[in-house]
SESEVEX-316966 format. One line per field, with one value per residue: residue number from 1; x, y, z of N, C-alpha, C in turn. Coordinates in pm, 1 decimal, padded with zeros to 6 digits, always signed. Each point is the difference from the previous one (the first is absolute). Example, Ala and Ser with C-alpha at 12.3 -4.5 7.8 and 13.67 -1.06 7.14 Angstrom:
2
pos (1_2)
n_c1 (+01319.0_-00035.0)
n_c2 (-00569.0_+00105.0)
n_c3 (+00780.0_-00072.0)
ca_c1 (-00089.0_+00082.0)
ca_c2 (+00119.0_+00119.0)
ca_c3 (+00000.0_+00006.0)
c_c1 (+00090.0_-00077.0)
c_c2 (+00120.0_+00109.0)
c_c3 (+00000.0_+00073.0)
% end
This chain:
152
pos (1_2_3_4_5_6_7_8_9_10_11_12_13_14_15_16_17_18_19_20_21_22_23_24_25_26_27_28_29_30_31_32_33_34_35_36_37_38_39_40_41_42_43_44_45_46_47_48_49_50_51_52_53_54_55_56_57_58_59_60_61_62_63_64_65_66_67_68_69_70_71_72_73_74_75_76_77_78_79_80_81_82_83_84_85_86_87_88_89_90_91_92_93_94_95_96_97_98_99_100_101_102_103_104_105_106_107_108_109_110_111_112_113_114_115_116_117_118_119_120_121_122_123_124_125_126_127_128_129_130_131_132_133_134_135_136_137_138_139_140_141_142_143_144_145_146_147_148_149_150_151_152)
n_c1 (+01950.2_+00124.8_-00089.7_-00129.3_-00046.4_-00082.5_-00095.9_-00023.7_-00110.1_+00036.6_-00069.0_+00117.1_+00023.9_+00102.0_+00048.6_-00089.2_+00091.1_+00083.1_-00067.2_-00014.3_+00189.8_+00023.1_-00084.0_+00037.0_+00112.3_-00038.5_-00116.5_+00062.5_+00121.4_-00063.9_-00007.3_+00132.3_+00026.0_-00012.2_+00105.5_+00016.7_-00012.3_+00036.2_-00069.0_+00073.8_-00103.7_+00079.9_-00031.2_+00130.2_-00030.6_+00074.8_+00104.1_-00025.5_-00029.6_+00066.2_-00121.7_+00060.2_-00104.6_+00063.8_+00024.2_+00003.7_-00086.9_+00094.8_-00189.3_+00048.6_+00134.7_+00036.4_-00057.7_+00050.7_+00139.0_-00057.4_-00022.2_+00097.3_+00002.7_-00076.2_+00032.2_+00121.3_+00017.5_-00093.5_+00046.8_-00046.3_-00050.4_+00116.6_-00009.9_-00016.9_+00123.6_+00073.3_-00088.5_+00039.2_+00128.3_-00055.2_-00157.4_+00126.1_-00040.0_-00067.3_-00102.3_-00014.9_+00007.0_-00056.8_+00026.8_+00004.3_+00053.0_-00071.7_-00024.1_+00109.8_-00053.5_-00053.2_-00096.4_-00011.2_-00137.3_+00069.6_-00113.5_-00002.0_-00039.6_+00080.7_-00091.9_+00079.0_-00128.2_-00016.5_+00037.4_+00060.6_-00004.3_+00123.5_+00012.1_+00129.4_-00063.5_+00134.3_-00077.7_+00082.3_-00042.9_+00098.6_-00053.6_-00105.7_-00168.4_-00038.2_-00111.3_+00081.5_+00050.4_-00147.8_-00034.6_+00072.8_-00077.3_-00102.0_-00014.1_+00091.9_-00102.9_-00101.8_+00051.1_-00016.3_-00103.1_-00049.2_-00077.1_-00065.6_-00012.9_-00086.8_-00122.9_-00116.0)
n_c2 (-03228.5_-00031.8_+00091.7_-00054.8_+00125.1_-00019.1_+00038.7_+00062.8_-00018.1_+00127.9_-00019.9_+00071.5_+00045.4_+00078.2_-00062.2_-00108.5_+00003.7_-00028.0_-00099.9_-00070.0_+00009.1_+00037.4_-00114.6_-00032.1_+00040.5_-00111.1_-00062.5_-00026.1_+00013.0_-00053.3_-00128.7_+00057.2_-00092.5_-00021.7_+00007.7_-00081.9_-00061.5_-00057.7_-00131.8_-00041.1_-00081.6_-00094.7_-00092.3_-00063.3_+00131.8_-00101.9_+00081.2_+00059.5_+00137.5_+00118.7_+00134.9_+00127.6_+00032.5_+00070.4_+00050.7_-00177.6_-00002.6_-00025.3_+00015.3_+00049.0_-00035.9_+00016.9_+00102.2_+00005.3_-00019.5_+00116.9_+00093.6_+00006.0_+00040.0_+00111.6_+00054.8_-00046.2_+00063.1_+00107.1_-00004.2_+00165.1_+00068.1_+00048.2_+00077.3_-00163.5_+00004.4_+00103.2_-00014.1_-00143.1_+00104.7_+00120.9_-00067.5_-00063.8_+00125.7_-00064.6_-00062.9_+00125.9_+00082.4_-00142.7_+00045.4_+00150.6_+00018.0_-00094.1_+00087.8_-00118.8_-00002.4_+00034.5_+00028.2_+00041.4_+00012.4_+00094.9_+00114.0_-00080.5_-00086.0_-00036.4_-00074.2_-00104.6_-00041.4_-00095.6_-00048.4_-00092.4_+00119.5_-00014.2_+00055.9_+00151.0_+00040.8_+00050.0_+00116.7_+00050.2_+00145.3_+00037.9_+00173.8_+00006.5_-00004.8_-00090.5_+00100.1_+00103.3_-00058.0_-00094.0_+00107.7_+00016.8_-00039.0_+00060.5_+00087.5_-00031.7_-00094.0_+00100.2_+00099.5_-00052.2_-00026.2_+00028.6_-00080.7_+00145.8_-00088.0_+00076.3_-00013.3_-00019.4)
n_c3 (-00457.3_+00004.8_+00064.7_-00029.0_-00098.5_+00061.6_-00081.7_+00040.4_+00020.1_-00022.8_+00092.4_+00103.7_-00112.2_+00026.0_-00081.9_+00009.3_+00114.9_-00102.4_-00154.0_+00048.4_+00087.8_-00091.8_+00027.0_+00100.3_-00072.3_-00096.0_+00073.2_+00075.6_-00101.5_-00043.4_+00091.2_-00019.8_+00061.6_+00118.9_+00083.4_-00044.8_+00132.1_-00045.8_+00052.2_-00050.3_+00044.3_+00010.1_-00043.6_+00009.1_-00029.1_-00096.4_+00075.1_-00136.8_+00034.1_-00001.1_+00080.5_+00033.6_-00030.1_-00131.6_+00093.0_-00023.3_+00054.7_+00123.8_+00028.1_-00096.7_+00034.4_+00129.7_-00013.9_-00135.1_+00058.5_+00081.7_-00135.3_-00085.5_+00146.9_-00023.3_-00099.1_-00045.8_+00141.6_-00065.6_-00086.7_+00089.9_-00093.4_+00031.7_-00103.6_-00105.0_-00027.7_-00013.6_-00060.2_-00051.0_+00031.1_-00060.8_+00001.4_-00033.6_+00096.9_+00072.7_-00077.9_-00058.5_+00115.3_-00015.8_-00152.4_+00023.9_+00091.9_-00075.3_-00131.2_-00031.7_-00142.2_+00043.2_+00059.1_-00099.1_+00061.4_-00109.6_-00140.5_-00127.7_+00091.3_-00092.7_+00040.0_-00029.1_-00130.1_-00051.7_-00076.2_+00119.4_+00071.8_-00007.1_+00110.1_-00022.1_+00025.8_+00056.0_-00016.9_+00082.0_+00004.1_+00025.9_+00048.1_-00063.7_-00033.4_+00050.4_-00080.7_+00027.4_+00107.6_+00026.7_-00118.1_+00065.1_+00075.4_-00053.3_-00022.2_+00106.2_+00074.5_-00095.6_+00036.8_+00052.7_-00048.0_+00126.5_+00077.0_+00080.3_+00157.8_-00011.6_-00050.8_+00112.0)
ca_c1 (+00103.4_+00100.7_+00092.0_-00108.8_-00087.2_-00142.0_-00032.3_-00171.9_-00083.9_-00041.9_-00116.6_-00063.0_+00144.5_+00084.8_-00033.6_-00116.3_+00004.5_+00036.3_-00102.3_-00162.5_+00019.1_-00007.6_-00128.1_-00090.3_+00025.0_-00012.5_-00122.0_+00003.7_+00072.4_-00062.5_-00162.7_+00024.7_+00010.2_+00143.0_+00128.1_-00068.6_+00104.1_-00072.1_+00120.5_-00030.4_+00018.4_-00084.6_-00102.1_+00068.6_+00028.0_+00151.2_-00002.2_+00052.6_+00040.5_-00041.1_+00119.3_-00022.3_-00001.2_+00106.6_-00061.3_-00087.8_+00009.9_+00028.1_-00091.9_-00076.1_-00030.9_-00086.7_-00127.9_-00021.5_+00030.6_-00042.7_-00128.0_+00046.7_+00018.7_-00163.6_-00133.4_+00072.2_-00047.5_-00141.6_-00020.9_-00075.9_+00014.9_+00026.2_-00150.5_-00080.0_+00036.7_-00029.1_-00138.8_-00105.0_+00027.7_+00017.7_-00035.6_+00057.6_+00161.9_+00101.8_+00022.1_+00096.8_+00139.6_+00073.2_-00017.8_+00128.2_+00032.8_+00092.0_+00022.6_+00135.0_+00043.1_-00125.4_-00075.6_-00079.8_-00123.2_+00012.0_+00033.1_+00150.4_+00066.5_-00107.2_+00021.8_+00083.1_-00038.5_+00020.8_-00132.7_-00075.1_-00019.4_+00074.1_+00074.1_+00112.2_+00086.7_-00098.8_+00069.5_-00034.6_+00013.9_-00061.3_+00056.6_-00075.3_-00101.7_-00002.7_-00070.6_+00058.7_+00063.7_-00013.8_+00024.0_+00136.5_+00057.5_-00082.2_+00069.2_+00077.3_-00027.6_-00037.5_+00103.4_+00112.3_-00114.3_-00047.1_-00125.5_+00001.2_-00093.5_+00001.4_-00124.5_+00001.3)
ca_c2 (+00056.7_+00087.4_+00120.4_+00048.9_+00110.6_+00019.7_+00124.1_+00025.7_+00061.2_+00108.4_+00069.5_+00139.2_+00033.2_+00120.8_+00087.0_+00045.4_+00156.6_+00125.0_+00069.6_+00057.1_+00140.5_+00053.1_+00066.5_+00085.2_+00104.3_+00067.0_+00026.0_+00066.2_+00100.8_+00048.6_+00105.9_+00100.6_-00067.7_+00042.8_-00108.6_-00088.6_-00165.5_-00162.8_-00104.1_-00155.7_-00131.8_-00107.9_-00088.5_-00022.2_+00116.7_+00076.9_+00155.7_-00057.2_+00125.7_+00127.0_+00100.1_+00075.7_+00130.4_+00120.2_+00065.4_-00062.1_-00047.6_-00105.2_-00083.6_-00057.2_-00144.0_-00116.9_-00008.7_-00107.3_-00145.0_-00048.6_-00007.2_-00125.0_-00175.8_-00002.6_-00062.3_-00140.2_-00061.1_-00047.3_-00012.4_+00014.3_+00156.5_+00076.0_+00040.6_-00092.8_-00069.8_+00105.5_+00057.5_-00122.3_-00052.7_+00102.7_-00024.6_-00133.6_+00042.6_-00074.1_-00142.9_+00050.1_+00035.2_-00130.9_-00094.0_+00054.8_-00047.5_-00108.3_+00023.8_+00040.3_+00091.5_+00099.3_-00005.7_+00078.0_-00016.0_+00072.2_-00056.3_+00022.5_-00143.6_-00056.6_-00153.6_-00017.9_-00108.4_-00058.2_-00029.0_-00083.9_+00055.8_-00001.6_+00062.6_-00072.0_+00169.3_+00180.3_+00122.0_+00116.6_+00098.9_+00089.8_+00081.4_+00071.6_-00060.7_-00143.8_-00008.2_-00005.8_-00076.2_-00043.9_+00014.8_-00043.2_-00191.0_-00039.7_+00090.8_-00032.6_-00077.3_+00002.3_-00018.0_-00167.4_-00060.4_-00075.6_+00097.3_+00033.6_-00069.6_+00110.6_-00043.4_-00113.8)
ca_c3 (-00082.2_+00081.8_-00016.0_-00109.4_+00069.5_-00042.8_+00034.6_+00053.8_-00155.7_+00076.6_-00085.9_-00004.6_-00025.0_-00022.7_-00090.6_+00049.9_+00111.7_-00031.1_-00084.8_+00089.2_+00013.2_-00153.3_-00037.5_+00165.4_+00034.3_-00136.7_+00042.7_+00093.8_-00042.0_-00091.6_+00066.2_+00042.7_+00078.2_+00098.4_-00043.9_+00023.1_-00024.1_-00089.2_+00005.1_-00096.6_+00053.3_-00072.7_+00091.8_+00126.4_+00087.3_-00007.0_-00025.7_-00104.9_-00056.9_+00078.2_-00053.4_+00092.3_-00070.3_+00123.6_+00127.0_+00093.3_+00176.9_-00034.6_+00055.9_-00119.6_-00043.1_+00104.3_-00003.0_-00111.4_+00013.1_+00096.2_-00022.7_-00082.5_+00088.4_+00089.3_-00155.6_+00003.6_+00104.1_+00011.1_-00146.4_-00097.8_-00010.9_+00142.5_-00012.8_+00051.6_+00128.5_+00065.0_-00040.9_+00086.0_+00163.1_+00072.8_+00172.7_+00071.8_+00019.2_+00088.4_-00120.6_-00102.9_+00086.9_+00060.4_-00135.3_-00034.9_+00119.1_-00039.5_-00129.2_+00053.2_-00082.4_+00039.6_-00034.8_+00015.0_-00050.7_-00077.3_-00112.9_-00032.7_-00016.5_-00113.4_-00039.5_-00158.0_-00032.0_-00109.4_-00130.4_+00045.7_+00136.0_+00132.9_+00068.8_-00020.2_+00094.0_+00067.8_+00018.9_+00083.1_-00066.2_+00105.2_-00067.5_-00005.4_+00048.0_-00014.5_-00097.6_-00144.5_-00038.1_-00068.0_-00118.1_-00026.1_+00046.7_-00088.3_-00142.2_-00023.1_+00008.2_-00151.6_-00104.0_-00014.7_-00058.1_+00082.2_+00052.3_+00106.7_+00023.8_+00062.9_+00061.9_+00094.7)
c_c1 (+00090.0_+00066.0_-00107.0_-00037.8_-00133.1_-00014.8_-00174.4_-00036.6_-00078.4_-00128.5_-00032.3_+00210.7_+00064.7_-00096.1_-00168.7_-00029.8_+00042.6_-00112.3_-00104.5_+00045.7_+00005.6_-00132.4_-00087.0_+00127.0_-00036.9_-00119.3_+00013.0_+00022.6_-00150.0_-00131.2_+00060.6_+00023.2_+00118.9_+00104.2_-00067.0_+00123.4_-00073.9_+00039.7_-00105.4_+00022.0_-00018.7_-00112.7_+00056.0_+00027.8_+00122.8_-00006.5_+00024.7_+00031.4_-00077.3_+00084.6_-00087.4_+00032.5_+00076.5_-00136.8_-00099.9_+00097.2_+00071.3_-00049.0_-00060.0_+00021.1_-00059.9_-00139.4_-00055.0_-00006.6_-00151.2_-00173.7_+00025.1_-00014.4_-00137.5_-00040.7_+00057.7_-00048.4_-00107.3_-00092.0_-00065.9_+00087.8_+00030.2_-00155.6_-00118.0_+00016.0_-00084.8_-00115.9_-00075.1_+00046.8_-00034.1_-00025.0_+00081.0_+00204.9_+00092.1_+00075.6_+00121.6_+00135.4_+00009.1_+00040.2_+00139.7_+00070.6_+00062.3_+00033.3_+00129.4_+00049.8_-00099.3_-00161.4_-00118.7_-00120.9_-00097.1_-00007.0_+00157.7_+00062.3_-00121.8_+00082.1_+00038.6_-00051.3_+00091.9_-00112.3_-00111.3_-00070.9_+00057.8_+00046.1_+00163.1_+00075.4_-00139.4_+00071.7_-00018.7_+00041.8_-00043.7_+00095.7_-00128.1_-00114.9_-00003.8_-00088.3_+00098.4_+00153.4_-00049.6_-00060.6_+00161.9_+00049.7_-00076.5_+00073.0_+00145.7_+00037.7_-00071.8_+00127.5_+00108.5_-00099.9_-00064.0_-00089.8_+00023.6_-00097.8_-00056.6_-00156.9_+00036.5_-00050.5)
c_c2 (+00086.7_+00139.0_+00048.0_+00142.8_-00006.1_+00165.6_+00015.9_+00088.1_+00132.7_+00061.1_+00127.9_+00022.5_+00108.8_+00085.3_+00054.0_+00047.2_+00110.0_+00110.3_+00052.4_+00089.1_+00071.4_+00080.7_+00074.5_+00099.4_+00134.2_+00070.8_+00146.2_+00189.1_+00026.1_+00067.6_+00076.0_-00033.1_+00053.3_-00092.5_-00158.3_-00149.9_-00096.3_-00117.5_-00119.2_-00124.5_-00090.9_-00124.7_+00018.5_+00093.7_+00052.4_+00109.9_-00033.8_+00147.7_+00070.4_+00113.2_+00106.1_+00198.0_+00115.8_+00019.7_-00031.9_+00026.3_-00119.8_-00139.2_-00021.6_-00148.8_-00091.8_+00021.0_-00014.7_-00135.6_-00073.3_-00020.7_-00173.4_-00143.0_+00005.2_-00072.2_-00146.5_-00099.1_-00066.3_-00035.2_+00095.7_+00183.3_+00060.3_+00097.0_-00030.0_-00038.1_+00118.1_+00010.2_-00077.2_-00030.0_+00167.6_-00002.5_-00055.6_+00069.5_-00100.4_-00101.6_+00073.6_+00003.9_-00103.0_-00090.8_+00111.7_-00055.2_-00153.4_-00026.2_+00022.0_+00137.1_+00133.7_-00008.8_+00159.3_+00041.3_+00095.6_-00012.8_+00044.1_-00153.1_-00069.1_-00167.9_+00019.0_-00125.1_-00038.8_-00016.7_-00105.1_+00055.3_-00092.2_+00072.1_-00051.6_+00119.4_+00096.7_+00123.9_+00096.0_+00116.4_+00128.4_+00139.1_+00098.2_-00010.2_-00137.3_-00068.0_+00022.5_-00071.4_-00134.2_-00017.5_+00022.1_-00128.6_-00085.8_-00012.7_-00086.5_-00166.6_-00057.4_+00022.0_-00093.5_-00063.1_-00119.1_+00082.7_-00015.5_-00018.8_+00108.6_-00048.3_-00101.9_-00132.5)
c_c3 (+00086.8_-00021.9_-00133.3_+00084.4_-00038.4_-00023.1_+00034.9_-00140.1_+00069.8_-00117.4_-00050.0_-00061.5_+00050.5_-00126.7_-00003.6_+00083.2_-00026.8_-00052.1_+00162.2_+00071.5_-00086.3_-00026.9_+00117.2_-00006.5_-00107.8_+00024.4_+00089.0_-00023.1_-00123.6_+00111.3_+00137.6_+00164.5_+00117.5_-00063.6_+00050.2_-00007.7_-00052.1_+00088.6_-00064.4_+00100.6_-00055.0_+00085.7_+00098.8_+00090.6_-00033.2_-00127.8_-00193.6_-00056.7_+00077.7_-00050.8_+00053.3_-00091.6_+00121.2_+00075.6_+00075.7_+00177.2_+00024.3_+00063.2_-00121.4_-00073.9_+00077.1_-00037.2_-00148.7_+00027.7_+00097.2_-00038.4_-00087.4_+00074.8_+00043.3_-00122.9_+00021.5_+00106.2_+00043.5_-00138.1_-00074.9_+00049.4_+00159.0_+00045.6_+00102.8_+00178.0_+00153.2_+00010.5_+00092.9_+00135.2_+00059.3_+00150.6_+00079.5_-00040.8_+00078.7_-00096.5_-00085.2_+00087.3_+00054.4_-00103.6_-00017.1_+00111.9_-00022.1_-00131.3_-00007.7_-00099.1_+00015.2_-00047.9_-00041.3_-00090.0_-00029.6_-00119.8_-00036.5_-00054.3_-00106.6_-00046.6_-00178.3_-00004.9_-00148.2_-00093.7_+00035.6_+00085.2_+00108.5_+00062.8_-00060.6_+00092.3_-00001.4_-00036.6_+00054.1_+00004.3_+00130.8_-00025.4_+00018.2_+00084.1_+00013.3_-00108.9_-00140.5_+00042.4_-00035.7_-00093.5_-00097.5_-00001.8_-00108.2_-00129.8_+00000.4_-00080.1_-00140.9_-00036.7_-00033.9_-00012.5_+00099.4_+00047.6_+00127.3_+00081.9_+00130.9_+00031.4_+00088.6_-00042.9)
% end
């Protein structure tokens, strides 16, 4: 068909980035939290919402974004990730090192399943402790009614 547009079927929407920033910030301001950035990925790694509370740093989005490409990357919780490579610093600073969007293995980055449990995105949340940002990433993520894939 000449001059037809296909469009791709995005799993993870705008608007459903929006609600899960919505809700990790909503989280956040209630448990009293530092200023805290959000970023929404989807499967594909592409960026789908973000947003950055007055008086974050301004290393605070790379390093959302960056807990967001550790969970995505490797399929499971930035957390996770960190945890099971602590002995093996060289493996982590040679996985950031070619992570073109950053990599970092830290909690905070929480896998975005579906009803099926698929992986459809990630979210990453950095600002405070790396424990209560990801309970923000969590929280954000219920609240647009998907579950947050945070066990290994």
């Amino acid at each position: 068909m000449a001059g037809a547009v296909y469009r791709h079927r995005v799993a993870l929407s705008r608007q459903v980035g929006r609600t899960i920033v919505d809700g990790a910030l909503a989280r956040a301001r209630a448990g009293g939290l530092q200023p805290v950035t959000v970023v929404v990925l989807d499967g594909g790694g592409n960026l789908v919402a973000a947003e950055r509370e007055d008086g974050c740093g301004p290393l605070r989005f790379p390093v959302a974004a960056g807990k967001a490409q550790a969970a995505l990357g490797t399929g499971t919780a930035s957390r996770v990730v960190g945890a099971r490579n602590e002995a093996r610093p060289a493996f982590l600073a040679a996985v950031a090192a070619t992570a073109p969007d950053g990599f970092v293995a830290v909690a905070g980055g929480v896998l975005v399943l579906d009803g099926e449990g698929l992986v459809i995105g990630a979210v990453g949340v950095s600002g405070d402790s790396s424990d209560n940002d990801e309970v923000a990433a969590a929280a954000g993520i219920e609240a647009a009614g998907l579950t947050p894939g945070i066990e290994p």
